[in-house]
N, C-alpha and C positions, 0 to 999 in steps of 0.2 A: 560469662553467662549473661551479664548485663549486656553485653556488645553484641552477642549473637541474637538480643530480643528487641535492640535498637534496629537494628537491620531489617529485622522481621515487620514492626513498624512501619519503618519507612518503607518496604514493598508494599505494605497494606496502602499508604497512605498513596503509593504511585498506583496502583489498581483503581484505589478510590475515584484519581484523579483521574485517570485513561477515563473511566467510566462517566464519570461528570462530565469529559468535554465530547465523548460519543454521545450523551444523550443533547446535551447541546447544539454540536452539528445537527442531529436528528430535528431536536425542534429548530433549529433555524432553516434547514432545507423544507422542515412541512410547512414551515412559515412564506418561505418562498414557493412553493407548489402551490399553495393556500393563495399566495398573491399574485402567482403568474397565471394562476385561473381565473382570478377575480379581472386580472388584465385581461387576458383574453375573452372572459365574458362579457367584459365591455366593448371589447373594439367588436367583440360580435354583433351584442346591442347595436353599438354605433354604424356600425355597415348593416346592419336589419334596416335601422329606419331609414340611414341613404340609400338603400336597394327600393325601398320603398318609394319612395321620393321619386327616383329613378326610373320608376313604373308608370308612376304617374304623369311626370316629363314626358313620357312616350307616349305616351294616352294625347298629353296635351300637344306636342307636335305634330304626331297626326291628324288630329284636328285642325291643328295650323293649316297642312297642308289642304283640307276639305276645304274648308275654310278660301283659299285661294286660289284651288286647283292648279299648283306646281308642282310641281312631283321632283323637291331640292335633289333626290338622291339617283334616277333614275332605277329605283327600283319599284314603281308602282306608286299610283296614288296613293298618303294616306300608310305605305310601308316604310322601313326607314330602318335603320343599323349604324348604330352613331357609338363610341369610345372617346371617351370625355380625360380631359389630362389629369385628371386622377384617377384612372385604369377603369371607372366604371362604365358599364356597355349598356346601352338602350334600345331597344329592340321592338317593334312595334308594326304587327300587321292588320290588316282588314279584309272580312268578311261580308259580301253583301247579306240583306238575310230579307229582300223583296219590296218592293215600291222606293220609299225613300228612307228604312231604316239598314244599320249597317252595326256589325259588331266589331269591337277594336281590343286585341289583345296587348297590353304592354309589359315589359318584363326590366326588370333593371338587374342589373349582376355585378358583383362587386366577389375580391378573392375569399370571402369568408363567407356571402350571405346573397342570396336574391330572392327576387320576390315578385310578383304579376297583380297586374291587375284587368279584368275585364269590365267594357264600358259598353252600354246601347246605345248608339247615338241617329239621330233624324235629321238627314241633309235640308235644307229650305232653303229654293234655288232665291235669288235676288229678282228684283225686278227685270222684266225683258229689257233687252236696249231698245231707247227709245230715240228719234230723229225724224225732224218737223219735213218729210218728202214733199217737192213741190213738183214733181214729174212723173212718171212711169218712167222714161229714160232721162237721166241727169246727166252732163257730162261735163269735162274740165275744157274737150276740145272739141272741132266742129264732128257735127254727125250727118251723116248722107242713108236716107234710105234707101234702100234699091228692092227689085224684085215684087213681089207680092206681101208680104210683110205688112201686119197691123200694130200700129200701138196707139193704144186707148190708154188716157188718161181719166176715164170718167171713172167713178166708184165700183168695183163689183164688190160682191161677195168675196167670202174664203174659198168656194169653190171656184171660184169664176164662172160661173154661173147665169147670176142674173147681176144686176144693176142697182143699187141702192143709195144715190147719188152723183149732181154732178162731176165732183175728183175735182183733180187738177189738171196743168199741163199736160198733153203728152209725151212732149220732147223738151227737153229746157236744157242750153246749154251757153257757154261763158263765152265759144263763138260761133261760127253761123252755123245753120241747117237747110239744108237740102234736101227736097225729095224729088226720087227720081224711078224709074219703073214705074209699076203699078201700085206702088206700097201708095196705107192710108195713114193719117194720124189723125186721132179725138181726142177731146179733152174737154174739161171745164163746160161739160153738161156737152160738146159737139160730138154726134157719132163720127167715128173713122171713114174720112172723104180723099178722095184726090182732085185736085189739091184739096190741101187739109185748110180748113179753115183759120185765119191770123189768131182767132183767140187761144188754140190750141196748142201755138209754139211759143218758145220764151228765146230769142234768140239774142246773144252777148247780155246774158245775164248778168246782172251786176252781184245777187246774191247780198246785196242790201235792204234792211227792213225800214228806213229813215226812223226807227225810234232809239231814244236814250234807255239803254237797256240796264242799265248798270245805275242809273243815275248822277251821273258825272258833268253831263255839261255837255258831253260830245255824243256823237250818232256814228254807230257804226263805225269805233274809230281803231278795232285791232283786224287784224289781218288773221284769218282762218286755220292757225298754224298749229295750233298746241303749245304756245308762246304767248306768256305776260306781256304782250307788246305797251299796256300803257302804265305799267308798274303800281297797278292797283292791288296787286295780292289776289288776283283773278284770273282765270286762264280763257279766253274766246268767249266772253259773255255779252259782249257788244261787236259783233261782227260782221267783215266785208267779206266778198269774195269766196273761190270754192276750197271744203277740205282737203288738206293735202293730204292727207291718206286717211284709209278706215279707221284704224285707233284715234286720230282728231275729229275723224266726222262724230265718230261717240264719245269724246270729252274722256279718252281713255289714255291712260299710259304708254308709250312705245313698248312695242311687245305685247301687248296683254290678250288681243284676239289671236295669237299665233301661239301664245303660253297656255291660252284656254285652251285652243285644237289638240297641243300635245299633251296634255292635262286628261283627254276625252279618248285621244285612240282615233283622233280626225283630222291630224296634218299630214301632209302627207311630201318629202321631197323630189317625188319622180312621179312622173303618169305613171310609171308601172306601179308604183306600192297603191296610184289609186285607184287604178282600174283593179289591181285584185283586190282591195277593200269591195268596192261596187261589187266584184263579181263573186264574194262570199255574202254579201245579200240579195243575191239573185237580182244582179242587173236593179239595182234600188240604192240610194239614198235614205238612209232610217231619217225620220222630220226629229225636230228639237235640236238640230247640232246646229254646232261653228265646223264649217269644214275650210280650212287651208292650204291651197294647193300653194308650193313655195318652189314654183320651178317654171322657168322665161314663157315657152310654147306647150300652149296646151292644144294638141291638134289631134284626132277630135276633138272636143268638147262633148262628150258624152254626162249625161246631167243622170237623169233616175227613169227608167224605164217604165216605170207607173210614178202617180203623182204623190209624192210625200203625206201624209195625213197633217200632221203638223207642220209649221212655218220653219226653215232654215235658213243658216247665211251661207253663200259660200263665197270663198275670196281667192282670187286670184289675183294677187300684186305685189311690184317689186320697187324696192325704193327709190329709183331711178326711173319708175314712172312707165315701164317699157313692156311685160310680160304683154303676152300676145293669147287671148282665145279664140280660135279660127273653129270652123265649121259646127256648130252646136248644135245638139243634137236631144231630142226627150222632153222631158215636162221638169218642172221646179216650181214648188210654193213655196215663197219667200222674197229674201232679198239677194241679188247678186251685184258683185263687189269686183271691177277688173279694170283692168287700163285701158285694153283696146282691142277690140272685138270685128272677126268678119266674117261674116257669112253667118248669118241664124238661118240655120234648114228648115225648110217646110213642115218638118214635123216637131218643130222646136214649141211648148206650151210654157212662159211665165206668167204666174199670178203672185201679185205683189211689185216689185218694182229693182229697175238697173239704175246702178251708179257706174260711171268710169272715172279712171282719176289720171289716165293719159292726157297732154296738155298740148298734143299735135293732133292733125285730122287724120295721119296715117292710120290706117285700122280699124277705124270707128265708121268702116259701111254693115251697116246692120241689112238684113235682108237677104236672102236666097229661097225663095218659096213663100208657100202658105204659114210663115211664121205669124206666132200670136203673143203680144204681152198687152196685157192687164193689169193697170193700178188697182192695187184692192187696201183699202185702210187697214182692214177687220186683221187680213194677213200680218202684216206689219206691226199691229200693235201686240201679235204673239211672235214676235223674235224669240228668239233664246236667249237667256242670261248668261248661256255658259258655266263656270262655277265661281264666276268673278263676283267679288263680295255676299257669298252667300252664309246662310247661317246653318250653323249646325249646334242641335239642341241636344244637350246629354237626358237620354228617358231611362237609362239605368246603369250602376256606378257598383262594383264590388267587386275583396279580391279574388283571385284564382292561384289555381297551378303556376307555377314559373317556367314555361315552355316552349 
C-alpha cells in the first residue's frame, strides 16, 4: 500500500514538473517574441530615420545637379536613381512649376522602411559671362574681307538699331588683315569705309594691356592658356596673347560651356540633330542659351530665322583648332564663337560680336553679299550664365508620400 502511493507521488510530482517546464518554455519563447519584436522595432526605427536621411540626400543631390547643370546620371537634369552599398536606393525627380520655380520629389528606400520628401526650390541663374571684347571680329589668324560685307566696330544698341557710342575695333586680329571687294570696316567712332580707315583695324595684335595686373613686378607675364604659367596660385590674370579656346577666354574649366549645352538640351553632335532642334522652333534659335555645335563642318551655317529676343552664345569649335563654318546664313544676337568661317551671305545679320580661335588664315574670308555685323556692348553684357554656378534657393521643404 505504501509502494503503490509512492508511485502515485512521484507521477504527481513528474506532471508537476512536465507542467513547470511547459510553462517555462512558454514564457521564455514570449520572452523571446517580446524581444525579437522589440528588435525588429528597432531596426525598423533605424531604417525610418535612414530612409529618411535618404530622401533628403536626394532632395540635396539634385540640387547639386541644378546647382551645376550636369546631369551625372543621364537621366535628366536634377533626376537621379542612385543604390548606395548598404542596399539603400535614392530616387529623386523634378518638376518645373513656371518661371524659375521647380518641385523636387526625393524618396529614400531601405528593405524595412522608406520615406519622401518634397522640396520647392528657385533656380538663380549666375552672373552672365562676362569678356573685355576689343573688336566686332576678333581672330587668332589673318582675316580677309571680301564681297560686300560690313563690320562696324562702333557701339549699337541691342537691336542694332541705332548708335550709342564710338565701340571699338572693327577687325582686330593676332595677324594681318585684308580687305578686299567692296566690303567696309568701322570702328572706334569711324563709320564703315573702303578702304576702311587705320584706326579701325588692330592688326598682329599683341593682346597686351602693359599693366601689372596681378601686382607682381611683371606685365603681362602669362600666356592666355588656362595655365598658372607664373606659379602665383592664379590662372590668366596678367595676360599676353590670344585665348586658346572659349572655356579660357571665360576663365572657365575645360568642358564646362559644352557640359552647360548638354545640361540645357543645346549641344548638339551632327547638323542634323541641329538643324531638327532649329526646325522644331520654327526655323528659330530661342535667346538665353549656350548652344554647342561639336562637329568639324557646319555647312550651311543656318543661325535663326528671326532675330533672338535675348543675347546667345553659339560655338562651334574643336580642339585642334580646325572645325569649319562655311556659308552663313540669318540673323543672331549675341556672341559667335568658331575657328574658321567663309563666306557670310548677304542676308547674314550679327549684333554683338565674332571671335575665331583658328590660328591659320585658311577659312577666315568673311564676306559673300550684303552681310552685316555690329559690335553692340548692351548685347554682350546680357550673355547667358548657363547653369554654371548658379544658385538655387529652397522656398519650401516637407515630407510626402514615398513615390
Amino acid at each position: 500500500m505504501m509502494y503503490r502511493l509512492k508511485l502515485h507521488e512521484r507521477g504527481q510530482a513528474l506532471v508537476s514538473s512536465i507542467f513547470v517546464v511547459v510553462a517555462l518554455m512558454s514564457v521564455s519563447a514570449a520572452y523571446l517574441l517580446v524581444s525579437y519584436g522589440a528588435y525588429e522595432g528597432d531596426r525598423r526605427d533605424n531604417e525610418g530615420i535612414r530612409a529618411r536621411c535618404a530622401a533628403e540626400e536626394a532632395i540635396n543631390l539634385s540640387i547639386a545637379e541644378l546647382k551645376v547643370g550636369v546631369d551625372t546620371g543621364g537621366d535628366g537634369l536634377g533626376n537621379l536613381t542612385q543604390t548606395g552599398d548598404d542596399g539603400r536606393e535614392l530616387r529623386a525627380s523634378v518638376v518645373p512649376l513656371g518661371g524659375d520655380l521647380y518641385r523636387l520629389h526625393g524618396v529614400g528606400e531601405l528593405r524595412r522602411a522608406r520615406a519622401g520628401y518634397d522640396a520647392i526650390v528657385q533656380v538663380i541663374p549666375g552672373p552672365p559671362l562676362m569678356f573685355p571684347f576689343r573688336a566686332a571680329i576678333a581672330a587668332e589668324g589673318a582675316v580677309n574681307t571680301l564681297g560686300n560685307i560690313s563690320v562696324d566696330g562702333r557701339n549699337w544698341n541691342s537691336g542694332g538699331t541705332s548708335l550709342v557710342g564710338p565701340g571699338v575695333f572693327g577687325i582686330s586680329s593676332r595677324n594681318n588683315i585684308t580687305n578686299g571687294g567692296s566690303s567696309t570696316v568701322g570702328g572706334n567712332g569711324f563709320a564703315p569705309s573702303r578702304p576702311p580707315n587705320a584706326a579701325t583695324l588692330e592688326k598682329y595684335a599683341t593682346w597686351k594691356d602693359l599693366v601689372d595686373n596681378d601686382g607682381d613686378g611683371s606685365v603681362d607675364e602669362e600666356l592666355f592658356d588656362g595655365i598658372d604659367n607664373d606659379h602665383d596660385g592664379v590662372i590668366d590674370e596678367d595676360t599676353q596673347g590670344y585665348p586658346t579656346s572659349p572655356d579660357v577666354m571665360f576663365k572657365l574649366s575645360a568642358g564646362t560651356l559644352k557640359q552647360t549645352a548638354q545640361a540645357n538640351g543645346t549641344y548638339f553632335a551632327s547638323q542634323t540633330a541641329y538643324e531638327n532642334y532649329r526646325a522644331a522652333h520654327g526655323g528659330n534659335l530661342p535667346g538665353g542659351e549656350i548652344y554647342y555645335l561639336d562637329f568639324a563642318t557646319w555647312q550651311p551655317a543656318n543661325l535663326s530665322s528671326t532675330m533672338n529676343a535675348t543675347p546667345s552664345i553659339i560655338i562651334q569649335h574643336a580642339p585642334a583648332g580646325n572645325a569649319l563654318m562655311k556659308n552663313v546664313h540669318f540673323q543672331f544676337k549675341g556672341l559667335v564663337l568658331g575657328d574658321f568661317v567663309e563666306h557670310i551671305n548677304g542676308d547674314f545679320l550679327l549684333v554683338g560680336a565674332f571671335m575665331s580661335f583658328g590660328n591659320k588664315a585658311i577659312g577666315n574670308a568673311f564676306g559673300n553679299g550684303n552681310a552685316t555685323i555690329r559690335f553692340s556692348s548692351a548685347v554682350l553684357g546680357q550673355l547667358p550664365s548657363g547653369t554654371m554656378g548658379q544658385n538655387v534657393r529652397i522656398v519650401a521643404f516637407q515630407r510626402a508620400t514615398a513615390n
